[in-house]
ROGU-816973 format. One record per residue: residue number from 1; residue in one letter; x, z, y of N, C-alpha, C in turn. Coordinates in nm, 2 decimals. Example, Ala and Ser with C-alpha at 12.3 -4.5 7.8 and 13.67 -1.06 7.14 Angstrom:
REC    n  res     n.u     n.w     n.v    ca.u    ca.w    ca.v     c.u     c.w     c.v
REC    1    A    1.32    0.78   -0.57    1.23    0.78   -0.45    1.32    0.78   -0.33
REC    2    S    1.28    0.71   -0.22    1.37    0.71   -0.11    1.29    0.79    0.00
END
This chain:
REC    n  res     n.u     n.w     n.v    ca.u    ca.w    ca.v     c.u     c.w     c.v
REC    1    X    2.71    1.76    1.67    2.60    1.79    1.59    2.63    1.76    1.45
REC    2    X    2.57    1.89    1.35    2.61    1.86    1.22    2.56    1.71    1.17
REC    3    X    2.54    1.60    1.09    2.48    1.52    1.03    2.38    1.61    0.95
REC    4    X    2.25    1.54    0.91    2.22    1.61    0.74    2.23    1.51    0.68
REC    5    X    2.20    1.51    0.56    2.16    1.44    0.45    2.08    1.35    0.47
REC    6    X    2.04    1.21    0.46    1.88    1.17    0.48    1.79    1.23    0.37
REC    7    X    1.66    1.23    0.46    1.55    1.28    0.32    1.52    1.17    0.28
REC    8    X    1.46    1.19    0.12    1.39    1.06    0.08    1.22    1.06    0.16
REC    9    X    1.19    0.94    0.18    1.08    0.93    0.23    0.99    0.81    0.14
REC   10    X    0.87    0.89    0.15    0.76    0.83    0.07    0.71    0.70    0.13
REC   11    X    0.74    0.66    0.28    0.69    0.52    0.33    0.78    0.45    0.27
REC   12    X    0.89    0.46    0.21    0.91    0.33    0.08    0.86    0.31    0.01
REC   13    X    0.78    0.41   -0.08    0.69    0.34   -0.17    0.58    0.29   -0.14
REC   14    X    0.52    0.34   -0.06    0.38    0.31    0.06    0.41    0.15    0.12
REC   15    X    0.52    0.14    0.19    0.56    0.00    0.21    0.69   -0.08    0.21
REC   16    X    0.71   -0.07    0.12    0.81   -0.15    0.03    0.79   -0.26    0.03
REC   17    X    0.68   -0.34    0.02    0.64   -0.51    0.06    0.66   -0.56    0.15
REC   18    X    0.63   -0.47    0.32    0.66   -0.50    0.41    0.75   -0.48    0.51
REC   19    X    0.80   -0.37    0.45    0.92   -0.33    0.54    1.05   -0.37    0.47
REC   20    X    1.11   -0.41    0.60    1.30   -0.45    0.58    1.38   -0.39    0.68
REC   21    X    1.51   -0.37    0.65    1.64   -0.36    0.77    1.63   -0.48    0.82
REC   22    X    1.63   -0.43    0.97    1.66   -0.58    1.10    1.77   -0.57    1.14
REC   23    X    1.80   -0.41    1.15    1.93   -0.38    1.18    1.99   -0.23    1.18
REC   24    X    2.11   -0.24    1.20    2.13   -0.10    1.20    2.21   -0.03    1.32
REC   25    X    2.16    0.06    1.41    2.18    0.08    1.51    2.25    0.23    1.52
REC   26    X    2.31    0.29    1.63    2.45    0.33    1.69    2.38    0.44    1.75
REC   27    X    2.36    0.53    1.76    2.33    0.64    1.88    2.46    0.63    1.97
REC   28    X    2.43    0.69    2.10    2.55    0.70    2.17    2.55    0.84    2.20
REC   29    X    2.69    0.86    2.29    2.67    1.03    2.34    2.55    1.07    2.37
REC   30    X    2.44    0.94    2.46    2.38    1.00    2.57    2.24    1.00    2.45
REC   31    X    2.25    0.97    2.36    2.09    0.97    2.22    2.07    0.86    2.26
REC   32    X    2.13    0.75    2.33    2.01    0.61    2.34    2.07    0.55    2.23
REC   33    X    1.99    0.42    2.16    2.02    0.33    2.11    2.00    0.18    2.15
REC   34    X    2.06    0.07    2.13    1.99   -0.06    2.15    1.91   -0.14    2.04
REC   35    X    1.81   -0.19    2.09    1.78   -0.26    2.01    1.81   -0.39    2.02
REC   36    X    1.86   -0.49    1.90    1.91   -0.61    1.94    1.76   -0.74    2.00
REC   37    X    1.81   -0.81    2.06    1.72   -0.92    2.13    1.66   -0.98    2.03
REC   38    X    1.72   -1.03    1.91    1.61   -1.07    1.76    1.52   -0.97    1.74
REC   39    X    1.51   -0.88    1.77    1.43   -0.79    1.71    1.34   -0.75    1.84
REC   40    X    1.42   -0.73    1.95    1.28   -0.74    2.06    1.22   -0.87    2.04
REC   41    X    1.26   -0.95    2.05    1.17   -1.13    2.06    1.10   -1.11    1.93
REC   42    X    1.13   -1.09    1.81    1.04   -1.06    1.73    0.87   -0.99    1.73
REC   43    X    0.94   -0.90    1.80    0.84   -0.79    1.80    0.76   -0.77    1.96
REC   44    X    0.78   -0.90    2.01    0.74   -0.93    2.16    0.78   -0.81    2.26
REC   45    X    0.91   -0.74    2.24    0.92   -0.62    2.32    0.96   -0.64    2.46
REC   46    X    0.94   -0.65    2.56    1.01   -0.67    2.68    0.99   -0.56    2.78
REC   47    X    1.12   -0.62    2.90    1.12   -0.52    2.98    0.98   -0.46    3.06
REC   48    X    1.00   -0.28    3.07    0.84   -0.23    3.11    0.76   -0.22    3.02
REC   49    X    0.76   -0.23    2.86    0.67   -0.23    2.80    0.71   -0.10    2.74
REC   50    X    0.57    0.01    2.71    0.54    0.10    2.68    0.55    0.11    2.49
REC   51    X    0.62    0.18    2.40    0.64    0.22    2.29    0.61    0.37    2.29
REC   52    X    0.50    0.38    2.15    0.48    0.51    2.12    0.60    0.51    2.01
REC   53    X    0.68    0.64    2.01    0.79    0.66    1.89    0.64    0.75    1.78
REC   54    X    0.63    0.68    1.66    0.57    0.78    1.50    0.69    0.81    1.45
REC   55    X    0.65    0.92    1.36    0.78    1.00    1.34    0.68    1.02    1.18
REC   56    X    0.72    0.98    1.02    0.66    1.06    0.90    0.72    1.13    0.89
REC   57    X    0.71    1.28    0.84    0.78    1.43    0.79    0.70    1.36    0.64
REC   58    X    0.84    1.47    0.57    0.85    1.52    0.45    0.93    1.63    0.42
REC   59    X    0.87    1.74    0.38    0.92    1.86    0.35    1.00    1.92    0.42
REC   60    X    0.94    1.90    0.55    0.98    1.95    0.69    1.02    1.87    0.80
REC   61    X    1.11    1.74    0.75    1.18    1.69    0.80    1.13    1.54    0.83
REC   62    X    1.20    1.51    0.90    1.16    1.35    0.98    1.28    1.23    0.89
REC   63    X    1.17    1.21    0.84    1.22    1.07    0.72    1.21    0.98    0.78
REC   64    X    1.13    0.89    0.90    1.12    0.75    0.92    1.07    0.75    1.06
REC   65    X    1.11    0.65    1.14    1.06    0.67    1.29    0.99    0.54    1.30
REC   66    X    0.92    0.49    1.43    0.84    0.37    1.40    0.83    0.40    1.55
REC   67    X    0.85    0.26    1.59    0.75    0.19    1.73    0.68    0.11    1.70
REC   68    X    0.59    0.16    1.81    0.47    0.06    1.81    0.42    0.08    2.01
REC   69    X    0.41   -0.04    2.02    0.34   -0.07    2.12    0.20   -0.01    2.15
REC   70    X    0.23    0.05    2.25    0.11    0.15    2.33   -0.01    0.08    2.31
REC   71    X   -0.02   -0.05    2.34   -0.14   -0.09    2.36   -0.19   -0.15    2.24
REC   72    X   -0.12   -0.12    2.13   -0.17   -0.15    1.97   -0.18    0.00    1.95
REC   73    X   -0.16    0.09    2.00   -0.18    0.23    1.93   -0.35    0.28    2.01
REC   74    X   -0.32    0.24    2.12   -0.46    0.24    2.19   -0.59    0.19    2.13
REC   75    X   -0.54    0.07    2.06   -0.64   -0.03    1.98   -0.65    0.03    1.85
REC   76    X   -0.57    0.07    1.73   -0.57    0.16    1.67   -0.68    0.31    1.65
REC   77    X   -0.62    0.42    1.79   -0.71    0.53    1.81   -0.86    0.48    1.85
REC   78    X   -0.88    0.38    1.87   -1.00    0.34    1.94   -1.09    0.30    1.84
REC   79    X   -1.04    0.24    1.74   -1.11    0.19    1.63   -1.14    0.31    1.52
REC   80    X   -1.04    0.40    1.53   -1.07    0.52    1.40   -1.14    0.63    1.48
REC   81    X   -1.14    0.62    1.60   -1.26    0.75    1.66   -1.39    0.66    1.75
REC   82    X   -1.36    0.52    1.69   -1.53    0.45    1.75   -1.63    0.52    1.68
REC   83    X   -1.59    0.55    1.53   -1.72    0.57    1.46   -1.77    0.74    1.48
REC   84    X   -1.67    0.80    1.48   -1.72    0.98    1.55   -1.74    0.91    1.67
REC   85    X   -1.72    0.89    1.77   -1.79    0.86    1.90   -1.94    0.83    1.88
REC   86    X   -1.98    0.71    1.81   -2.10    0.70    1.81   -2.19    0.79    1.76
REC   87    X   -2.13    0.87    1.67   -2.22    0.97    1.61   -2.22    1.06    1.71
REC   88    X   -2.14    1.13    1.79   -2.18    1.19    1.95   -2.25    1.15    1.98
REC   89    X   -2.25    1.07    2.06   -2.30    1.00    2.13   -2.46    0.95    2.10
REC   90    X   -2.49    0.93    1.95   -2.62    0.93    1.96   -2.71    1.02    1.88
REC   91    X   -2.57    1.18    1.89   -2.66    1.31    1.88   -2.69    1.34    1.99
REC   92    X   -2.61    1.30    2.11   -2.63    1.37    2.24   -2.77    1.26    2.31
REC   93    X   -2.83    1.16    2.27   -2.90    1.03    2.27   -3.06    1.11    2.25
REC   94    X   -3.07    1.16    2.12   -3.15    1.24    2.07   -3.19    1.36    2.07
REC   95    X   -3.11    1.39    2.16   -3.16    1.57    2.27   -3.22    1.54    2.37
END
């Protein structure tokens, strides 16, 4: 597979404070990578635990990848569509 170019991506400026390299990782033939054990024990990852992959685009392209734990993404969607829920919910209240 050709390489490209990296694109520049705007989540450096967005977060620059909080983000760092932990490490720099290897694809293999088969597309997996590892992640090192400092960085799972960091990030409480263990065996059987569920990761959503986010992916930012910029100008088509996929500038930055991100895991996050399912059940932080769960907690996440839950809290930004609690408030449309309730507004359902207490249109459907008042019919």
């Amino acid at each position: 597979m050709k390489k490209k170019d990296p694109v520049d991506c705007s989540c450096r400026e967005k977060y620059s404070d909080t983000c760092r390299i932990e490490a720099i990782l290897t694809v293999d033939e088969r597309g997996q990578i590892v992640i090192p054990k400092e960085v799972r024990d960091s990030a409480r990852m263990g065996a059987g635990d569920r990761l959503a992959l986010v992916s930012c685009m910029k100008d088509g392209d996929t500038c930055c990848v991100m895991l996050i734990h399912a059940d932080q993404l769960t907690t996440m969607v839950r809290s930004a569509l609690s408030p449309v829920m309730k507004d359902i919910i207490g249109d459907f209240g008042e019919v």
